[in-house]
C-alpha positions in Angstrom: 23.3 -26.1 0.3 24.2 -23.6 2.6 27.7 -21.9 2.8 28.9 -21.8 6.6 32.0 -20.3 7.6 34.1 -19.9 10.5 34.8 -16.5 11.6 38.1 -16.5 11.2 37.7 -16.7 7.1 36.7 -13.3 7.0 40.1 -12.0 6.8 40.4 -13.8 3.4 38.0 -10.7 2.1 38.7 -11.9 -1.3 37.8 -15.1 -0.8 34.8 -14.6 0.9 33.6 -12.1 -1.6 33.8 -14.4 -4.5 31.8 -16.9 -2.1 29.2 -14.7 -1.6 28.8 -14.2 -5.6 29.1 -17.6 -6.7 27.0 -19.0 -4.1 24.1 -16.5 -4.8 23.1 -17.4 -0.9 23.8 -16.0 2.2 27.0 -17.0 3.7 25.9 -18.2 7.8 29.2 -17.5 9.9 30.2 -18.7 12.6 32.1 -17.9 15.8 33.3 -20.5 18.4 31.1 -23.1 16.6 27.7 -20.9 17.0 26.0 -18.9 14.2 26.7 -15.4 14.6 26.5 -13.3 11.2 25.1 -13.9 7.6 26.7 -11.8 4.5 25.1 -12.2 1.2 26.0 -10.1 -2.0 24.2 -7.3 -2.8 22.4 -8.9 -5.7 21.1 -11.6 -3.4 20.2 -8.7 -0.8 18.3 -6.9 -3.7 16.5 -10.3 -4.8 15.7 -11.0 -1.5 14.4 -7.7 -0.5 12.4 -7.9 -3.6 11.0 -11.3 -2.5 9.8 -10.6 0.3 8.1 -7.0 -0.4 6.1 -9.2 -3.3 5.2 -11.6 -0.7 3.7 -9.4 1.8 1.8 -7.9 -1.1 0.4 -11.0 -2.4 -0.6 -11.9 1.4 -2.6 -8.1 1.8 -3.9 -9.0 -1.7 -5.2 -12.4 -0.6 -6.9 -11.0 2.4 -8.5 -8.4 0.4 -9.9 -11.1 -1.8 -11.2 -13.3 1.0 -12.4 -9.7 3.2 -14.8 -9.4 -0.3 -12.8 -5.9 -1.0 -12.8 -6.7 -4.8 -14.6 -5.2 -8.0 -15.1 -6.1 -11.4 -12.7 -5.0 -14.0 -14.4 -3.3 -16.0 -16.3 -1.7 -13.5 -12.3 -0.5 -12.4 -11.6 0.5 -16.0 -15.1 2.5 -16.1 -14.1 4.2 -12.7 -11.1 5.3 -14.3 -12.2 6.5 -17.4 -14.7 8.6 -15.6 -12.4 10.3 -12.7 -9.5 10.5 -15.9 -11.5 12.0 -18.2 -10.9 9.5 -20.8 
């Protein structure tokens, strides 16, 4: 469920810190009864960021698969072995 808070609890810092932690979600604020700002922890931020970066590769990866710009695996591993040396 999301956390909204009027603007005006923002000068509870503390308060609003430990909100942010224990609700692991952003925090929607609000300001004469209309959404103005969300604050999130940094670990949320950092799983969030994360998220979404993984998302937008696993859409470029599905559209690579669907384009037909795949190979085999072991043809990949053979590629390697022979540019690498190995």
């Amino acid at each position: 469920m999301p956390q909204i808070v009027p603007i005006r609890d923002l000068k509870n810092t503390t308060y609003i810190s430990n909100l942010c932690h224990e609700s692991r979600e952003p925090i929607f604020i609000t300001k004469n009864g209309y959404g103005d700002m969300v604050i999130m922890s940094m670990e949320t931020f950092e799983k969030s960021s994360f998220l979404n970066n993984l998302y937008d590769k696993l859409a470029i990866a599905e559209a690579d698969v669907k384009a037909g710009r795949v190979s085999d695996v072991d043809d990949a591993i053979s590629d390697i072995r022979k540019k690498y040396g190995l």
